[in-house]
C-alpha positions in Angstrom: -18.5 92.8 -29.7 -18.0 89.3 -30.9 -15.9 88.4 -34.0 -18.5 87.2 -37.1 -17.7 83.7 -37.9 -17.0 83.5 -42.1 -17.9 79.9 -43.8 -17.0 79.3 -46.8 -19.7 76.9 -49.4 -18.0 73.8 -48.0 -18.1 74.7 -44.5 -21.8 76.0 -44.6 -22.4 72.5 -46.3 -20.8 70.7 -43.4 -22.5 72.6 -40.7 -26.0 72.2 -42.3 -25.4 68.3 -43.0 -24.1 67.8 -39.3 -25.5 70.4 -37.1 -21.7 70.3 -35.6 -20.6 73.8 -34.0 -18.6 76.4 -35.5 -15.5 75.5 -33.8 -15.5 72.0 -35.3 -15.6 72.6 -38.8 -12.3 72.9 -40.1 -11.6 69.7 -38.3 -14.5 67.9 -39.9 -13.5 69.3 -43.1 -9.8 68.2 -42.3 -11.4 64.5 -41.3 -13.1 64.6 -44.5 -10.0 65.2 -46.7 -7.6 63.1 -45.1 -9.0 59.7 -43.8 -12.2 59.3 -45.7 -11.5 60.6 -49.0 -7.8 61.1 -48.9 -7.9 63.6 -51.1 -9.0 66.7 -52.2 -12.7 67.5 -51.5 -13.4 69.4 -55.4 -14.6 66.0 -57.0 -17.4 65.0 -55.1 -21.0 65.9 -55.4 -22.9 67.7 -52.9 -24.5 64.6 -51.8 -21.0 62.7 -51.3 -19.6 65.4 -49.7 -22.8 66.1 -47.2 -22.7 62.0 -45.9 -18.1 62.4 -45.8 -18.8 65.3 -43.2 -21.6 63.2 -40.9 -19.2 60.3 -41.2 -16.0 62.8 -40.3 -18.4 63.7 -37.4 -19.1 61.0 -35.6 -15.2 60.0 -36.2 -14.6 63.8 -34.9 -16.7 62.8 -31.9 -15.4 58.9 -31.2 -11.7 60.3 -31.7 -12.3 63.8 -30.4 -8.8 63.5 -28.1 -6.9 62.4 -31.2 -8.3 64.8 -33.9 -7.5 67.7 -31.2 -3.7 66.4 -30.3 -3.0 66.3 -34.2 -4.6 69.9 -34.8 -2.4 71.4 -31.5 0.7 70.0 -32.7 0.7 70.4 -35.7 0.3 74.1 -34.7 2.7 73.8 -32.7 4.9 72.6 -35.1 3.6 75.9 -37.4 5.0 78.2 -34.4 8.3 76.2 -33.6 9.5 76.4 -37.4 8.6 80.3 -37.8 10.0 81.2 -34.6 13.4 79.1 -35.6 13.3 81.0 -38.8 12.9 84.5 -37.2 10.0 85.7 -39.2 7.7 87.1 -36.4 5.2 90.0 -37.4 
């Protein structure tokens, strides 16, 4: 049986204003916060927010490689520093 996918408000916001897959959304969201806002996402009205996530979108989708190389290592990073530090569950 497949896993339910969760969204929370903001996500469901940027999956109806783009359309964009599951899988993309924290990215977009990620996108949104860092290089159009570059900031936190709590000040913006639901129209602001709605065009920030087609804009993160199509930035997602010109710089798809990019976007994806910074998400892997910066988890990468994640599992390097908590296997260094010995905490494994």
């Amino acid at each position: 049986m497949k896993a339910r996918f969760c969204l929370n408000p903001l996500r469901d916001l940027i999956r109806r204003a783009t359309g964009a897959p599951d899988a993309d959304l924290a990215l977009i969201e990620h996108i949104m916060r860092d290089d159009i806002f570059h900031s936190t996402l709590g000040w913006q009205t639901r129209e602001q927010l709605a065009a920030a996530a087609r804009q993160a979108f199509a930035l997602l989708n010109k710089n798809r490689e990019f976007y994806e190389f910074g998400r892997a290592s910066a988890l990468a990073a994640y599992h390097q520093m908590r296997a260094a530090s010995g905490f494994n569950r």
